[in-house]
N, C-alpha and C positions, 0 to 999 in steps of 0.2 A: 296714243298708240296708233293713231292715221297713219304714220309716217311710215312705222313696222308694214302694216298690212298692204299699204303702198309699193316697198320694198318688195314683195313678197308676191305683188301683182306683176313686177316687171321683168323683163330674160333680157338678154341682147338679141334681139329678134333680126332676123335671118333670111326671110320674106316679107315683105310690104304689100300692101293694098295699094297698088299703084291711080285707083280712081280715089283716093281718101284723101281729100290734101285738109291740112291742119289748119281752122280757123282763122283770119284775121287777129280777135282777140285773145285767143290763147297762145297766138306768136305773140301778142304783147306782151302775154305774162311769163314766156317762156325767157324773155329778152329781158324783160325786167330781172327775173330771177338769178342770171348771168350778171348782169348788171352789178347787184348785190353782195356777190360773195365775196368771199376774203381773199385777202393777197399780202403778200410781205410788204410790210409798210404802209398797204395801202398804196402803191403806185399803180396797180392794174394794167402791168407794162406789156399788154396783148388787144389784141384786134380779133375780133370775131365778123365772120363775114357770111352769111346766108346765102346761097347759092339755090337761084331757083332755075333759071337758065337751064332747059334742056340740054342746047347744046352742048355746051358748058360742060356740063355734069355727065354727057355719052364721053368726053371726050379725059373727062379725071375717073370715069370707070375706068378705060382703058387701062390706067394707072394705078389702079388699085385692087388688083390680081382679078378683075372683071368681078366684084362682087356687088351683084345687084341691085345691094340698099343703096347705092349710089344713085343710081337713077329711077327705080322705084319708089323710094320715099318721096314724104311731099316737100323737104326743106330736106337742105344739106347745112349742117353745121360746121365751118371751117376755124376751127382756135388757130391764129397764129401770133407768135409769139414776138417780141420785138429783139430782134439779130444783132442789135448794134446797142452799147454801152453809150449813151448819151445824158449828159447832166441837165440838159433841158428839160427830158422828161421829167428828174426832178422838180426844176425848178415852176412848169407846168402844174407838177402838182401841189407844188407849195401856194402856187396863186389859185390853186383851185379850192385851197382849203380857206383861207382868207376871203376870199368870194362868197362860198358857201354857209361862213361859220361868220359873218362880216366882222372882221378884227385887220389888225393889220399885220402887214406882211412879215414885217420886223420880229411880233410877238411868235413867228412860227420859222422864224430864218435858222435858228440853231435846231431845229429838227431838222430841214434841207440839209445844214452843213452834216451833219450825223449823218444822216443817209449816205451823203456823197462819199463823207471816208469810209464807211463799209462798205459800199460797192466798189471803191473805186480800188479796196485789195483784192478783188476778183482779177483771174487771168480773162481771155478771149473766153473761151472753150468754158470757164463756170460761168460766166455770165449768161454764156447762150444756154447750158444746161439748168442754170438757175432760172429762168426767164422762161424754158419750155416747161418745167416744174410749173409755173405758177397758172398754165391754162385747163391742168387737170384740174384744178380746186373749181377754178367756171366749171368745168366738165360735168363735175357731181352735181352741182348745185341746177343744170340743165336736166339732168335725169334724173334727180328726185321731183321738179316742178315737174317735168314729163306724167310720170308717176302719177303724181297725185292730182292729174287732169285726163290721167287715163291713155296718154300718146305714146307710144312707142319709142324706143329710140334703140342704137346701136353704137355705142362708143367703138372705133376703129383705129389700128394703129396702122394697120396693110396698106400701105400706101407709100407710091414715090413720091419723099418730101418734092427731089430736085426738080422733078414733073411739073407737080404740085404750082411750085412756088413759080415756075414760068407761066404756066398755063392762068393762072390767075394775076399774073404781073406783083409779086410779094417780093422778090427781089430791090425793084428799085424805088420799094417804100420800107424797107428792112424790118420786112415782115418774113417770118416762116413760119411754112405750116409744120403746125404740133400735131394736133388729134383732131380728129374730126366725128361729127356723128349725125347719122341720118336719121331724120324723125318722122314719124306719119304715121300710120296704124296697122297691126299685123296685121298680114291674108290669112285664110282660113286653113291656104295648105300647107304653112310653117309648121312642120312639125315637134320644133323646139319649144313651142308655148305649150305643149302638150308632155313634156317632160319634167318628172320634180325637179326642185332646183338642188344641186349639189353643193353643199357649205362645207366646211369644218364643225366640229360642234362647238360651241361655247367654252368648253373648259380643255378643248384643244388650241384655243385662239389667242385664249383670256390670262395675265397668271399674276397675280396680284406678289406685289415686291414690299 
């Protein structure tokens, strides 16, 4: 039931404690937690990128209708997703499972070929919509670790990708930015952590078939 009460601790918080920056080791476990989630097939075809750079982050405020978790939080969370349709990735993770699981490559080759012919009936435009899908699954799996260490966070979608994706050089490693979210600890004068949280009810949600 940790998990509930966890949920139930967290708002998308709105103002930051700009002198609070988030431990060394609970970035590890936040990074780990990322690390961990799920993804179709398991290819985990996204790049996460942490953004501590002042400058940096005054300059992708601008970009992000100047809202101030950008540059008051202690870590910027940047998901971006991979832009480009390439069978390497695949095959990258074909060898990574053979590595990891030490078998050989041979015994995992007809899961690669699988992969490939259902990706490869995707057009442009699902691939890259399929592929920003899969940074929100990281996304949850960052805020509920959040959560349940007590950090803050604000998942955001207000933001120029185009911006985005210059200002950090994403472009010409066909990367883009999906979502991002700023993590650190509320201030005391957010008055949204101070409001009940608004849900649906459960048997408005729920409806069993």
């Amino acid at each position: 039931m940790k998990l509930v009460e966890n949920l139930k601790w967290r708002y998308a918080t709105k103002k930051f404690d700009s002198n609070k920056i988030v431990p060394e080791q609970d970035l590890e476990y936040l990074k780990e937690a990322v690390q961990l989630s799920v993804s179709s097939y398991g290819l985990q075809l996204y790049k996460v990128l942490i953004v501590e750079d002042a400058l940096v982050r005054a300059k992708l405020r601008e970009f992000s209708w100047g809202q101030s978790q950008v540059t008051e939080a202690s870590h910027l969370f940047v998901f971006c997703n991979f832009s480009e349709h390439k069978e390497e990735y695949i095959e990258d993770y074909i060898g990574n499972i053979a590595k990891t699981q030490k078998i050989a490559i041979s015994d995992v080759a007809g899961y690669g070929d699988f992969i490939k012919e259902n990706l490869a009936k995707k057009t442009t435009s699902e691939w890259q919509s399929w592929s920003k899908q899969q940074t929100y699954l990281s996304l949850a799996n960052l805020l509920n670790a959040c959560a349940e260490l007590k950090i803050d966070a604000c998942p955001m979608e207000g933001f120029d990708t185009v911006a985005y994706n210059k200002i950090l050089g994403l472009d010409g490693r066909g990367l883009n930015a999906s979502v991002i979210a700023p993590v650190g600890y509320r201030s005391e004068e957010d008055q949204t952590q101070y409001r009940k949280k608004v849900r649906k009810t459960v048997e408005e949600l729920f409806e069993t078939v």
